[in-house]
The first five atom37 places (N, CA, C, CB, O) and aatype in JSON, in Angstrom:
{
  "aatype": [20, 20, 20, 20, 20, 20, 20, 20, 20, 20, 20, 20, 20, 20, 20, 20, 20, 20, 20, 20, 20, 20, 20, 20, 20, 20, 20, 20, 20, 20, 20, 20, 20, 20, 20, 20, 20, 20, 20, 20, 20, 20, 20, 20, 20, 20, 20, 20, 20, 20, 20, 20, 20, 20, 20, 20, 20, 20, 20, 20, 20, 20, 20, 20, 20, 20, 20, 20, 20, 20, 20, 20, 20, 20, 20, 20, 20, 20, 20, 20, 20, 20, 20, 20, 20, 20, 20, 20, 20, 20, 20, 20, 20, 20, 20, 20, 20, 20, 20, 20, 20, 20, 20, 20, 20, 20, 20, 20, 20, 20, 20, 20, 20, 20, 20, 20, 20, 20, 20, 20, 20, 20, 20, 20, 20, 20, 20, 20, 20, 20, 20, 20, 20, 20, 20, 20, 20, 20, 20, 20],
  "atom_mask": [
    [1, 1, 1, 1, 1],
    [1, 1, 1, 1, 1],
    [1, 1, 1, 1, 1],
    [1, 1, 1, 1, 1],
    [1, 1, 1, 1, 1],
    [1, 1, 1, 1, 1],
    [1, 1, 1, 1, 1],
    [1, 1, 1, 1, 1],
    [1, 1, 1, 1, 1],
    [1, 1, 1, 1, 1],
    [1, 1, 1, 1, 1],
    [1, 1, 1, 1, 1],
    [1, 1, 1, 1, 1],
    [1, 1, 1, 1, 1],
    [1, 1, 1, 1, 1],
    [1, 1, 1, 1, 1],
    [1, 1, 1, 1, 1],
    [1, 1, 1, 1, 1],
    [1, 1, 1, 1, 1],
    [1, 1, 1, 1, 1],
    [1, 1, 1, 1, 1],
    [1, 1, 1, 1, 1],
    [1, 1, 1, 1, 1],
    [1, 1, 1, 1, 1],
    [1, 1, 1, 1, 1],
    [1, 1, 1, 1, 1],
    [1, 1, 1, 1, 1],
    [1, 1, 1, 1, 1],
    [1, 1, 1, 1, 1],
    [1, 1, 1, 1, 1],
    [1, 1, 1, 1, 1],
    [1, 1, 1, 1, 1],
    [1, 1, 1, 1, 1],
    [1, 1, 1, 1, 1],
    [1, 1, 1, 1, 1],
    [1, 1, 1, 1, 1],
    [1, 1, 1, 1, 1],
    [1, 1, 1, 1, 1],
    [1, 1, 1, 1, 1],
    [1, 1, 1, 1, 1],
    [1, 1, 1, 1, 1],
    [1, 1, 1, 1, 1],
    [1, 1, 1, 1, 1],
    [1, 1, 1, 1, 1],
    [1, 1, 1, 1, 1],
    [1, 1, 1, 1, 1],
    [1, 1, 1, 1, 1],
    [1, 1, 1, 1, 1],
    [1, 1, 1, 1, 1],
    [1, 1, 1, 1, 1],
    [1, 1, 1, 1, 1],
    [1, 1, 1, 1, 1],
    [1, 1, 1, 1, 1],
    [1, 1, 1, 1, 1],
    [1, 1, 1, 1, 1],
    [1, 1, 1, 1, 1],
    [1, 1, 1, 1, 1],
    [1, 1, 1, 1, 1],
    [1, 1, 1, 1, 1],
    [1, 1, 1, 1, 1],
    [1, 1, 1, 1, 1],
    [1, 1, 1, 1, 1],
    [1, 1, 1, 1, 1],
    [1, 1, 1, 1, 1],
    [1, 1, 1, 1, 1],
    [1, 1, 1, 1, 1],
    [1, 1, 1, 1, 1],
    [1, 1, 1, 1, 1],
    [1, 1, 1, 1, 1],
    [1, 1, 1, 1, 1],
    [1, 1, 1, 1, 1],
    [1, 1, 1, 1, 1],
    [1, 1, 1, 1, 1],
    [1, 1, 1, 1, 1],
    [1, 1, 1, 1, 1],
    [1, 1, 1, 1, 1],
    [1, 1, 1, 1, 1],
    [1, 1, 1, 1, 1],
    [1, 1, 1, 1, 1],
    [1, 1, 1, 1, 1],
    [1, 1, 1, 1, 1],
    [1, 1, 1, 1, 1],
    [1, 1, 1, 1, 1],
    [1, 1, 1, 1, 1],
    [1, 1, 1, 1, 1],
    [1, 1, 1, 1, 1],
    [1, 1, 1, 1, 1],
    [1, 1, 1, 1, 1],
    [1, 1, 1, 1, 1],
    [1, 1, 1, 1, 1],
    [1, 1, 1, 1, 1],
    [1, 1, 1, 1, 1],
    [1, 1, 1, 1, 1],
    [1, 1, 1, 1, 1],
    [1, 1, 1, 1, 1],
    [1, 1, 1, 1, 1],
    [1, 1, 1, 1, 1],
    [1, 1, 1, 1, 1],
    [1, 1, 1, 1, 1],
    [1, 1, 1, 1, 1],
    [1, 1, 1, 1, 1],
    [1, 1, 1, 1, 1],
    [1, 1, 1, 1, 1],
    [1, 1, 1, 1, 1],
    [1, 1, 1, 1, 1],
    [1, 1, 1, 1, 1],
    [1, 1, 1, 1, 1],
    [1, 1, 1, 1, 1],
    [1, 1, 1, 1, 1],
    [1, 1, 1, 1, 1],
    [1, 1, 1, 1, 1],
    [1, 1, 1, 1, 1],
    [1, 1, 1, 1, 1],
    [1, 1, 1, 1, 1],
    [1, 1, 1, 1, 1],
    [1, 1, 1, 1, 1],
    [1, 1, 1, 1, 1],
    [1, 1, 1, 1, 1],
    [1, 1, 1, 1, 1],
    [1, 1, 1, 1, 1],
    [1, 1, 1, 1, 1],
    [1, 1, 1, 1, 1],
    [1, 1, 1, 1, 1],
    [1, 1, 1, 1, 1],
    [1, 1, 1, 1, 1],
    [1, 1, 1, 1, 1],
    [1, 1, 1, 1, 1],
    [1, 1, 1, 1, 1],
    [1, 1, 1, 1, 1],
    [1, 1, 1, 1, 1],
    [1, 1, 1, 1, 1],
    [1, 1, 1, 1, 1],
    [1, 1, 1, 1, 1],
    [1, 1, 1, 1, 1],
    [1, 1, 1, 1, 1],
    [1, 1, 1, 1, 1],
    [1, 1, 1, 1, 1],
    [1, 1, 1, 1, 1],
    [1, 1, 1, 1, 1],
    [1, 1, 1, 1, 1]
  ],
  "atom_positions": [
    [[-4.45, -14.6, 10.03], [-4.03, -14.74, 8.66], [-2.68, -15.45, 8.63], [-3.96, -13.37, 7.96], [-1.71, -14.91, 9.17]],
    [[-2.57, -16.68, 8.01], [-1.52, -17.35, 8.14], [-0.75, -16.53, 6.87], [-1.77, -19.02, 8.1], [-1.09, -15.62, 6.12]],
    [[0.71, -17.51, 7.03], [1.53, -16.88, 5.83], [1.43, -18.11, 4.87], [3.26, -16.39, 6.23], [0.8, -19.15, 5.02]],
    [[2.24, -17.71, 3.81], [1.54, -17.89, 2.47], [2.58, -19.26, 2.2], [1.61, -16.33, 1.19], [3.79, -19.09, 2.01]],
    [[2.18, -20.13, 2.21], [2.91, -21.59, 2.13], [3.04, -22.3, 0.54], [1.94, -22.7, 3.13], [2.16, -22.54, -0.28]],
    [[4.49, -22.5, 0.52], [4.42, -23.62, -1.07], [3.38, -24.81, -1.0], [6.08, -24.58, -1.39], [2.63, -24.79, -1.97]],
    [[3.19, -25.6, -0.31], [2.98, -26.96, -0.49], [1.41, -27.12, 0.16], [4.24, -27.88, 0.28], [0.77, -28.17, 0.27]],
    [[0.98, -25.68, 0.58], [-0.41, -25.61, 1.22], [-1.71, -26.34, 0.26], [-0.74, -23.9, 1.46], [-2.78, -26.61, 0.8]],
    [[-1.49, -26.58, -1.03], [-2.66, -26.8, -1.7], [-1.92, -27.55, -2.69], [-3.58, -25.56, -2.14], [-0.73, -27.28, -2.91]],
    [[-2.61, -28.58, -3.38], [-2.71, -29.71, -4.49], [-1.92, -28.28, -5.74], [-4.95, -30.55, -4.87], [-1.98, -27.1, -5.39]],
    [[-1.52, -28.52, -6.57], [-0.91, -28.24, -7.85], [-1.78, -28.67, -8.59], [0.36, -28.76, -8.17], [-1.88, -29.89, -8.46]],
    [[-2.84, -28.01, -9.72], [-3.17, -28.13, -10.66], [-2.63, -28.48, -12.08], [-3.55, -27.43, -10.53], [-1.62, -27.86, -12.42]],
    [[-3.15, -29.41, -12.97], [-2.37, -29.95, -14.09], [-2.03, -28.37, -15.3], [-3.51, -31.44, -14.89], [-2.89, -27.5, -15.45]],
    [[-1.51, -28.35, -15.57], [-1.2, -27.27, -17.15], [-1.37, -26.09, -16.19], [-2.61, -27.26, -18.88], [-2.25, -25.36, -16.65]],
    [[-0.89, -25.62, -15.07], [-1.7, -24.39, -14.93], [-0.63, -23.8, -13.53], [-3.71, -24.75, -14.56], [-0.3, -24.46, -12.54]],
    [[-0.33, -22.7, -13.79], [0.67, -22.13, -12.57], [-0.56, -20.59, -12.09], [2.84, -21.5, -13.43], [-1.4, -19.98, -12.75]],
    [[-0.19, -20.49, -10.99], [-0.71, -19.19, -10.17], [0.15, -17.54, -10.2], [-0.67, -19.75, -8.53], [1.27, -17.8, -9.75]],
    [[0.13, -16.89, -10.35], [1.36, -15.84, -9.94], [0.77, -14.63, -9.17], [2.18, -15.2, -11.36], [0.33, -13.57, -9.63]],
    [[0.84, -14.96, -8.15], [0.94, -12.99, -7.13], [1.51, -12.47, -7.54], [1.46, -12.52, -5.71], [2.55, -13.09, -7.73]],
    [[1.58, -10.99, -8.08], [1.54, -10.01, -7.64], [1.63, -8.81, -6.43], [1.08, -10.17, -7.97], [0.75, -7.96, -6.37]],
    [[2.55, -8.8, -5.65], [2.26, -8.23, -4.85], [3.22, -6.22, -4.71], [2.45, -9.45, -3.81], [4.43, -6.12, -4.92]],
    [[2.62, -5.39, -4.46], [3.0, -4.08, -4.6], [2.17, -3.34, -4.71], [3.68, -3.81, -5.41], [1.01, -3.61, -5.03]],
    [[2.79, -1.92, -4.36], [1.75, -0.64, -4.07], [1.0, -0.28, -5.48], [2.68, 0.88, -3.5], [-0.2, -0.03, -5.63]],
    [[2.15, -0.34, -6.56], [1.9, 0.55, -7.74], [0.94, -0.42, -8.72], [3.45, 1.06, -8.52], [1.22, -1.16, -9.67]],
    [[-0.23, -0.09, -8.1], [-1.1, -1.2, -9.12], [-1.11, -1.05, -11.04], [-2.9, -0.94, -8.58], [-1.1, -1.88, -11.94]],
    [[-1.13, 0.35, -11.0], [-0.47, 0.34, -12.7], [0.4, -0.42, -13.09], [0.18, 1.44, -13.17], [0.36, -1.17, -14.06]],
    [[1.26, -0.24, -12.32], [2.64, -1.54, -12.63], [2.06, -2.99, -12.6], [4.02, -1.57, -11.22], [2.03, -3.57, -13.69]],
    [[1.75, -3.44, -11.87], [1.18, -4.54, -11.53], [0.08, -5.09, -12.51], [0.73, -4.32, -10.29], [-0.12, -6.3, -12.63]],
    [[-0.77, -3.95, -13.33], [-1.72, -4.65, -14.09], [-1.07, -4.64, -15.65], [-3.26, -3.9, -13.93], [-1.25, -5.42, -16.59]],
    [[-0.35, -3.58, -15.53], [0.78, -3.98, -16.85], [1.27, -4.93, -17.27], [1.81, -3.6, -16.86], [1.11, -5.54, -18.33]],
    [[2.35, -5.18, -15.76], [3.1, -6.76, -16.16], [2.02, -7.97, -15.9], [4.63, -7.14, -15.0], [2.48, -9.1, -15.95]],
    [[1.0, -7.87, -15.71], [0.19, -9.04, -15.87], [-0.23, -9.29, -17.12], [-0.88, -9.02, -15.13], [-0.12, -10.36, -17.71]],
    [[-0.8, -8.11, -17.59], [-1.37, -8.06, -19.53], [-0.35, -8.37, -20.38], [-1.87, -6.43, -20.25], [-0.43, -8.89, -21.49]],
    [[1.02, -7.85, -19.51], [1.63, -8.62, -20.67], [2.54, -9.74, -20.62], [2.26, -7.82, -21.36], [3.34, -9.98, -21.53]],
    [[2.39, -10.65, -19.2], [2.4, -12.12, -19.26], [1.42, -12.76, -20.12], [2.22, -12.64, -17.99], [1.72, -13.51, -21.04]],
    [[0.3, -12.45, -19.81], [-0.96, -13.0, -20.1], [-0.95, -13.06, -21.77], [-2.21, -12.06, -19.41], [-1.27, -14.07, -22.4]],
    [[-0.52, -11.81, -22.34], [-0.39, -11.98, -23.4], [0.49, -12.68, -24.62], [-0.48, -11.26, -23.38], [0.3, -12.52, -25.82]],
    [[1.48, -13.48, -24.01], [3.1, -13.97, -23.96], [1.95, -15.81, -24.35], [4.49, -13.6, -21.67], [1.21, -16.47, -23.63]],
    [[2.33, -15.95, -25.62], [1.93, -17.41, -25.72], [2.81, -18.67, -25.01], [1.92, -17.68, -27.22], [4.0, -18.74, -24.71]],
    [[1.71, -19.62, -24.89], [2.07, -20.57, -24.16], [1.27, -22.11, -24.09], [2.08, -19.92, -23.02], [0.24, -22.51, -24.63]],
    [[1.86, -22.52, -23.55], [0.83, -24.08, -23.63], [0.7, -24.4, -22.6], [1.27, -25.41, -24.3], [1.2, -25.5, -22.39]],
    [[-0.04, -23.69, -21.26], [-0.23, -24.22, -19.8], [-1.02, -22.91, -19.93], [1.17, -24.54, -18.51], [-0.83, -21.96, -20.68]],
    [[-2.25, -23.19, -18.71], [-3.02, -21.87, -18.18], [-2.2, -20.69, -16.98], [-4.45, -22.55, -17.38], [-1.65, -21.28, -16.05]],
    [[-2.13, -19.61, -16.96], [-1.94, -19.33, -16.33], [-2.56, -17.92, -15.61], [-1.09, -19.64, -16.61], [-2.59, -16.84, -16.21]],
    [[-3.08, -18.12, -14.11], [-3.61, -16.91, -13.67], [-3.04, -16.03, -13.02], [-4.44, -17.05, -13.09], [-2.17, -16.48, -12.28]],
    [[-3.17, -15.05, -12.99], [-2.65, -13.39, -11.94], [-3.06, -13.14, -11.2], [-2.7, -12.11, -12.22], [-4.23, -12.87, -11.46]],
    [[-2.71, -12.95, -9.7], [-3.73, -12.41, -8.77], [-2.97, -11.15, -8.69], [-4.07, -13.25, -7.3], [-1.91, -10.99, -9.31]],
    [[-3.46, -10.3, -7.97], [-2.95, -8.78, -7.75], [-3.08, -8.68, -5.86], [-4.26, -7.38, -8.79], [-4.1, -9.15, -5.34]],
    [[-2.23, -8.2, -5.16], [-2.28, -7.63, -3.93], [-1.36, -6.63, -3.73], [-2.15, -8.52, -3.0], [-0.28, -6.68, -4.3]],
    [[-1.73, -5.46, -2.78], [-0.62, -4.45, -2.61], [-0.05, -4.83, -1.61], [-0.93, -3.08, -2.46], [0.97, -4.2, -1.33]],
    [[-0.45, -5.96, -0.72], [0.68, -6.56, 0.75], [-0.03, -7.84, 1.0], [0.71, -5.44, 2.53], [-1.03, -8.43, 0.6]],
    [[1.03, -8.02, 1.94], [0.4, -9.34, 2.56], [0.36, -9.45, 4.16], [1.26, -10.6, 2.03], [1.31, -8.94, 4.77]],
    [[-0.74, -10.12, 4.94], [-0.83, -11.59, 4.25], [-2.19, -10.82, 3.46], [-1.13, -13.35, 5.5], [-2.53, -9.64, 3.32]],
    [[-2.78, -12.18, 3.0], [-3.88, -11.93, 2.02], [-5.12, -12.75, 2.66], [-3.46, -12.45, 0.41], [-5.03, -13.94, 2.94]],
    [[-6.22, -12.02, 2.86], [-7.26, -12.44, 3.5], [-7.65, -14.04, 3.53], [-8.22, -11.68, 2.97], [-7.79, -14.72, 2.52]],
    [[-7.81, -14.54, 4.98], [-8.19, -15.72, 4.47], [-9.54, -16.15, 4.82], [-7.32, -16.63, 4.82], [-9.59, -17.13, 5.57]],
    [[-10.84, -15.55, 4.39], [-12.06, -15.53, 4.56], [-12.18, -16.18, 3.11], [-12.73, -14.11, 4.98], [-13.17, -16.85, 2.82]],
    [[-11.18, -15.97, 2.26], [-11.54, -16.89, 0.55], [-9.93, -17.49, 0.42], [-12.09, -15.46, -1.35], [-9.16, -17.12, -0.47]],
    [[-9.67, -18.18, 1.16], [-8.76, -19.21, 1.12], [-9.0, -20.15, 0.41], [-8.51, -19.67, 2.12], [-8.26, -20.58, -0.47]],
    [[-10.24, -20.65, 0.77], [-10.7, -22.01, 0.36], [-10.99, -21.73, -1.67], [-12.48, -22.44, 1.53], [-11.04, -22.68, -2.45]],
    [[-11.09, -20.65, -1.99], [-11.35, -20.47, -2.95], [-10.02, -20.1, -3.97], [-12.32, -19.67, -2.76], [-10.02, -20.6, -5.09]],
    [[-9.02, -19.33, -3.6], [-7.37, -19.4, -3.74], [-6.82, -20.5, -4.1], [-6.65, -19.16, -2.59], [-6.57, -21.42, -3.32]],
    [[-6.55, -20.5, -5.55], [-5.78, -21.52, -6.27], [-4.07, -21.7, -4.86], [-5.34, -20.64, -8.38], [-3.87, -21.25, -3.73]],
    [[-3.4, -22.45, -5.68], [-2.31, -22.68, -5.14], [-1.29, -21.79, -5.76], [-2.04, -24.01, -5.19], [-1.06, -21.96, -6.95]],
    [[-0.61, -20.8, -5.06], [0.67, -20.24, -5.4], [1.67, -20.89, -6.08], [1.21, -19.87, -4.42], [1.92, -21.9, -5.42]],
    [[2.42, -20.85, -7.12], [3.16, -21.22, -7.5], [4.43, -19.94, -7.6], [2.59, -21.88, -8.48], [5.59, -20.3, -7.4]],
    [[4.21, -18.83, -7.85], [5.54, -17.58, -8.05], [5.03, -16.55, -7.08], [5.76, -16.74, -9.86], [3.81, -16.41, -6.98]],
    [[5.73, -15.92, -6.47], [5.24, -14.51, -5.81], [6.2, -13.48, -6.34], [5.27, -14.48, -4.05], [7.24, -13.47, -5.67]],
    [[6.2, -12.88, -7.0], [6.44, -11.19, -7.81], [6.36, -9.95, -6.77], [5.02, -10.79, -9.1], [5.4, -9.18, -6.84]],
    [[7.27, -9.79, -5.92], [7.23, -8.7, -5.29], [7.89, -7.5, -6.01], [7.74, -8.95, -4.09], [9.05, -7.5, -6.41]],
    [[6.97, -6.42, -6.13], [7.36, -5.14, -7.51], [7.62, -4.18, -6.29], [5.75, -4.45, -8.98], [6.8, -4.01, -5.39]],
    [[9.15, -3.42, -6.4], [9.14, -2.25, -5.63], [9.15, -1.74, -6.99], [10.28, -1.86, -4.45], [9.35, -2.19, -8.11]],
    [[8.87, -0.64, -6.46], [8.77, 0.92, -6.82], [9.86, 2.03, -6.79], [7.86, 1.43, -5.98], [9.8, 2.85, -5.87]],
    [[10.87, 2.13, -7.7], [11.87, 2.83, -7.29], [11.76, 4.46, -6.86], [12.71, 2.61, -8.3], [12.71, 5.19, -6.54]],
    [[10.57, 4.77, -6.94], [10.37, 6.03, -6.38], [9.68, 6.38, -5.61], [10.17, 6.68, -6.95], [9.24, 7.53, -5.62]],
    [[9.33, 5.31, -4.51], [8.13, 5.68, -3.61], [9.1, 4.56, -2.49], [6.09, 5.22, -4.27], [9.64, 3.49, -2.78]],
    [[9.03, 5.33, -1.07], [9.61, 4.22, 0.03], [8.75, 3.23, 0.53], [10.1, 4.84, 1.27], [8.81, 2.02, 0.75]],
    [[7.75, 4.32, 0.66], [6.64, 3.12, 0.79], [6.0, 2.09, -0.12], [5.64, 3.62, 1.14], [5.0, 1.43, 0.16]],
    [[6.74, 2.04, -1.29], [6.25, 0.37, -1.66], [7.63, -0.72, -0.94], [6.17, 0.09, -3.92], [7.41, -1.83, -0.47]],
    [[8.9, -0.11, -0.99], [9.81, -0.82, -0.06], [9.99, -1.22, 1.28], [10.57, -0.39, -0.12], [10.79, -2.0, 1.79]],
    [[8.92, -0.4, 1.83], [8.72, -0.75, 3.38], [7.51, -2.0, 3.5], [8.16, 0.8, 4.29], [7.29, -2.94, 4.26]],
    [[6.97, -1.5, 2.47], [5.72, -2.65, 1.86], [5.84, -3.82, 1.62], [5.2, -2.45, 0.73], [5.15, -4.71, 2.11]],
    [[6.9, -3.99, 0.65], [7.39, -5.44, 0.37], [8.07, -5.86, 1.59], [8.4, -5.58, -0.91], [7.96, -7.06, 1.83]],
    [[8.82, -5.1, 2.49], [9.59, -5.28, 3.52], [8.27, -6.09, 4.2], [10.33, -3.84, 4.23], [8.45, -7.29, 4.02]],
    [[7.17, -5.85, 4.83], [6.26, -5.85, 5.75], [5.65, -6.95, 5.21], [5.49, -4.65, 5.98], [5.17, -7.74, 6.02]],
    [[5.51, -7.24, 3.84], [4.74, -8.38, 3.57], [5.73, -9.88, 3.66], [4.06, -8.09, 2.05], [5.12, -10.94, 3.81]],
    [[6.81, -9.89, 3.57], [7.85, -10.92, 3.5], [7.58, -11.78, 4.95], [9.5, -10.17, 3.35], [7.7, -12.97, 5.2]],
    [[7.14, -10.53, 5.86], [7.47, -11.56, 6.84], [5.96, -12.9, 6.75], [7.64, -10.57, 8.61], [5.9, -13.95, 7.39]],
    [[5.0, -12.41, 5.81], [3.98, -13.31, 5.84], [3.86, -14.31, 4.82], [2.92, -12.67, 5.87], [2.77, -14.71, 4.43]],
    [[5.51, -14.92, 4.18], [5.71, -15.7, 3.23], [6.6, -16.95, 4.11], [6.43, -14.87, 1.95], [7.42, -16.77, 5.01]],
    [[6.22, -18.0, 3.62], [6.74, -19.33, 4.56], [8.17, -19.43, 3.92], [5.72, -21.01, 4.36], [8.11, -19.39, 2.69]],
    [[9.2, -19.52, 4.33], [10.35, -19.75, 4.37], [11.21, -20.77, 3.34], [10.37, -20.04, 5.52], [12.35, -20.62, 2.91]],
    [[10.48, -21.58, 3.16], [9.9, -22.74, 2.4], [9.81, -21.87, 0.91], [8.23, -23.41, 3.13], [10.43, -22.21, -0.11]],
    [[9.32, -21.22, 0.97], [8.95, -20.42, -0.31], [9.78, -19.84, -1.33], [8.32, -19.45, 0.03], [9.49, -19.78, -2.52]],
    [[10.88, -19.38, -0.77], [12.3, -18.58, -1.22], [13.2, -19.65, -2.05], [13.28, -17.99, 0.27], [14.21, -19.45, -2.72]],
    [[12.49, -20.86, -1.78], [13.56, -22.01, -2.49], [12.83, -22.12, -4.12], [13.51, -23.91, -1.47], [12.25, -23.08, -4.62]],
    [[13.14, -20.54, -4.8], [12.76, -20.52, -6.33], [11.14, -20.04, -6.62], [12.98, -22.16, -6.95], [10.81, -20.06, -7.81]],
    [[10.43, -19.74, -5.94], [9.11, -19.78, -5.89], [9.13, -18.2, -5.18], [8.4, -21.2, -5.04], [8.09, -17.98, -4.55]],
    [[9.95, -17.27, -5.17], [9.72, -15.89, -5.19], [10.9, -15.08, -5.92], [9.52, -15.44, -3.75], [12.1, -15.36, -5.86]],
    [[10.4, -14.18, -6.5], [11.04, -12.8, -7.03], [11.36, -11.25, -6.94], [10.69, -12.73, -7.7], [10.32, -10.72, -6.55]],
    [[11.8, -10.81, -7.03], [11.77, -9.11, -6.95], [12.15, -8.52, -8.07], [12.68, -8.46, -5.89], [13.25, -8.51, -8.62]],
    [[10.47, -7.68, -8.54], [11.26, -6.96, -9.43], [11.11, -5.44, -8.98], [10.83, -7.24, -10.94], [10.25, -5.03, -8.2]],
    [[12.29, -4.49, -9.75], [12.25, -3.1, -9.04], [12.14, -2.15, -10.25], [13.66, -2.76, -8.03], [12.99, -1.98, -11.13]],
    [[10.85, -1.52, -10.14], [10.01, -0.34, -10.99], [10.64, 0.74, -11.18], [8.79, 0.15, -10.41], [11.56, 0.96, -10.39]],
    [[10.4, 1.58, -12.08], [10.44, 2.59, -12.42], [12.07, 3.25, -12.69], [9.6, 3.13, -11.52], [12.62, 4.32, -12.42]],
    [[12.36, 2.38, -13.16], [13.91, 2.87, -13.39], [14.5, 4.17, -14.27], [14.54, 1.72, -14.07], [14.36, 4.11, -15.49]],
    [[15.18, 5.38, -13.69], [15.31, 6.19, -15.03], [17.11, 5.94, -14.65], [14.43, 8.23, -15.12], [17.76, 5.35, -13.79]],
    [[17.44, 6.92, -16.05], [18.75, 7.19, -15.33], [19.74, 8.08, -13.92], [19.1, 7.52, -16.21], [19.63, 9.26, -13.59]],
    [[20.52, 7.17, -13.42], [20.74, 7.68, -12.34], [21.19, 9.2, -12.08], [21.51, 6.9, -11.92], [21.3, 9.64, -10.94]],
    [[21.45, 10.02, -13.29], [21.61, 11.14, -12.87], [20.51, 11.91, -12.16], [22.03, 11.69, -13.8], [20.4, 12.87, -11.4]],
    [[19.91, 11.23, -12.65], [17.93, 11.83, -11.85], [16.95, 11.16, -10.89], [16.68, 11.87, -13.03], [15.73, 11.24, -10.7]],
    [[18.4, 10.15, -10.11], [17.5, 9.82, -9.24], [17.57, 10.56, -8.16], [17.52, 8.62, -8.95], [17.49, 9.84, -7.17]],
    [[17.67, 11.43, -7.96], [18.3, 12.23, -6.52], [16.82, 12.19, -5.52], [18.95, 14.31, -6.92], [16.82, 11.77, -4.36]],
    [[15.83, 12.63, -6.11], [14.14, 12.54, -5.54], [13.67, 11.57, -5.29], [13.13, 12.93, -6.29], [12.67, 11.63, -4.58]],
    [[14.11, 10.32, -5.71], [13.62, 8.94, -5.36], [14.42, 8.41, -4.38], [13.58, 8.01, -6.47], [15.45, 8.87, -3.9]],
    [[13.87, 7.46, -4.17], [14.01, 5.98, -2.99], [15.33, 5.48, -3.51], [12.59, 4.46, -3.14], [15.49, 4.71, -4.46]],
    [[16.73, 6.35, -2.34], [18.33, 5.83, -2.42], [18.15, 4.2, -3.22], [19.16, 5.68, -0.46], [17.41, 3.42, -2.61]],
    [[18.74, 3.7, -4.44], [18.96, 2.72, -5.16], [20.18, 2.09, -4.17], [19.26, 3.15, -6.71], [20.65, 0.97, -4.34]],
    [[20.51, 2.81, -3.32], [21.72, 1.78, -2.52], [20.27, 1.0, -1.1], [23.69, 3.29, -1.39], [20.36, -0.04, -0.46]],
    [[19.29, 1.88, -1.09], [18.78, 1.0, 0.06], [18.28, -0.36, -0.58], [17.52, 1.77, 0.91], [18.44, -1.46, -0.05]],
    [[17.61, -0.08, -1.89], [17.02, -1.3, -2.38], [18.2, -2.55, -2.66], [16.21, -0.88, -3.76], [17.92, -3.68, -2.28]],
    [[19.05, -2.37, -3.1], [20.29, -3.06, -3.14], [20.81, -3.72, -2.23], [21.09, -2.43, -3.38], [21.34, -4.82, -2.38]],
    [[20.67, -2.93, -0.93], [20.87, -3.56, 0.46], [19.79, -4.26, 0.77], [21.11, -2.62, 1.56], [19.97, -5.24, 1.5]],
    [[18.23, -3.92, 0.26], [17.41, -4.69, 1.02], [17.25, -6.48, -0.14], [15.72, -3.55, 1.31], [16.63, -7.48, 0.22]],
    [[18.08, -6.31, -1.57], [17.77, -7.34, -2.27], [18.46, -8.33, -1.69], [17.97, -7.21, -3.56], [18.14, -9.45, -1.29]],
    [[20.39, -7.15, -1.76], [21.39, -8.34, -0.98], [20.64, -9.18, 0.19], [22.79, -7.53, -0.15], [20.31, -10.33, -0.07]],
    [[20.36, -8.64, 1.48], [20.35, -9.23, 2.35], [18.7, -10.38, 2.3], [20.64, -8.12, 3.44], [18.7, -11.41, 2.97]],
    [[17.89, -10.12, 1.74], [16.79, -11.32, 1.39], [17.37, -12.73, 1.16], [15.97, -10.97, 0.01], [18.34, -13.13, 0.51]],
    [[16.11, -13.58, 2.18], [16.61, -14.52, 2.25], [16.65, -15.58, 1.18], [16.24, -14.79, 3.15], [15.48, -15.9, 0.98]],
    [[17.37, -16.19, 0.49], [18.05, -16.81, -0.58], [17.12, -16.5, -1.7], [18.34, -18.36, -0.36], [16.34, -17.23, -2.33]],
    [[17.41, -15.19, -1.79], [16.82, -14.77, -3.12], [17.14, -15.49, -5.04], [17.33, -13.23, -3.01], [18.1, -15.79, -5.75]],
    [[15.99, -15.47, -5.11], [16.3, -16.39, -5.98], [16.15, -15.17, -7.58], [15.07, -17.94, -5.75], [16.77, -15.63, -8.54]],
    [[15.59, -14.12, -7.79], [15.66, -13.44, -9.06], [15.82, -11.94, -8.29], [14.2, -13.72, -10.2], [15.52, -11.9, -7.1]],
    [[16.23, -10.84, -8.87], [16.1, -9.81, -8.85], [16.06, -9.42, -10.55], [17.07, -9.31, -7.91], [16.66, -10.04, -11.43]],
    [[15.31, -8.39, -10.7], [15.22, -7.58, -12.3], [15.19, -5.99, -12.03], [13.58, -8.02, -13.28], [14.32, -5.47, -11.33]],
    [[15.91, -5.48, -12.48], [15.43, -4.1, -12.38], [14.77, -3.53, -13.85], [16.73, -3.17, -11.9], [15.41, -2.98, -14.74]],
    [[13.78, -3.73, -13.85], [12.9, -2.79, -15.11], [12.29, -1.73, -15.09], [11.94, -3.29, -15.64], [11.9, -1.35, -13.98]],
    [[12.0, -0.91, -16.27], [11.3, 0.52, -16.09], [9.77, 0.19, -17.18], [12.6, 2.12, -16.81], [9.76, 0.04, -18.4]],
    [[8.75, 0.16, -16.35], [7.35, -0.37, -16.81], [7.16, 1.07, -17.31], [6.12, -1.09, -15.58], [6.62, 0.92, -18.4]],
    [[7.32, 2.4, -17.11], [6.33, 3.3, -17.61], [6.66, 3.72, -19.1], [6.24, 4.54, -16.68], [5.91, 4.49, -19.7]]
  ]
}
């Protein structure tokens, strides 16, 4: 399974791709319904994955990437070890604007004591390589 390359496939006219990638598929089919629902004048499709890489037995059938959306989960480690694990199967090439992070489930910090330390995710945004967006939103 190769990693996931900008320039691997032709660009379609009016029309961008967006992965999805993360554990919390609720999250994930949320913020898709409500891209999808967000008017516009270009097509645009959603794929969904909880990691990567992403099978390539339907490669040939896989539009061309244009954004990758990596969603942690602020209360589960294992979607952060997740996104951690899938990065390494994104081409390098890719980080130049063509990936994101956004981070789930936000409450206020007096109550995060049970969740996934907000200083690790912070450390793991800082140090990503030339990150180009971070968002912290609360989908639920």
């Amino acid at each position: 399974m190769a990693a996931v390359r900008p320039f691997g496939k032709l660009p379609a006219l009016n029309s961008a791709a967006l992965l999805l990638v993360g554990s919390d598929e609720g999250a994930q089919q949320q913020l898709a319904e409500a891209i999808l629902k967000e008017k516009k004048s270009f097509k645009i499709s959603i794929h969904l994955a909880t990691s990567l890489p992403l099978p390539s037995e339907r490669d040939h059938l896989r539009p061309r990437i244009d954004l990758i959306a990596f969603m942690i989960d602020i209360k589960s480690k294992y979607s952060l070890k997740n996104v951690e694990a899938s990065l390494a199967h994104v081409d390098a090439s890719f980080f130049l604007g063509k990936v994101c992070f956004l981070v789930t489930g936000g409450r206020p910090l007096f109550s995060i004591s049970n969740s996934l330390d907000m200083n690790c995710v912070i450390d793991f945004l800082w140090h990503c390589r030339s990150l180009f967006m971070s968002v912290i939103a609360d989908l639920s």
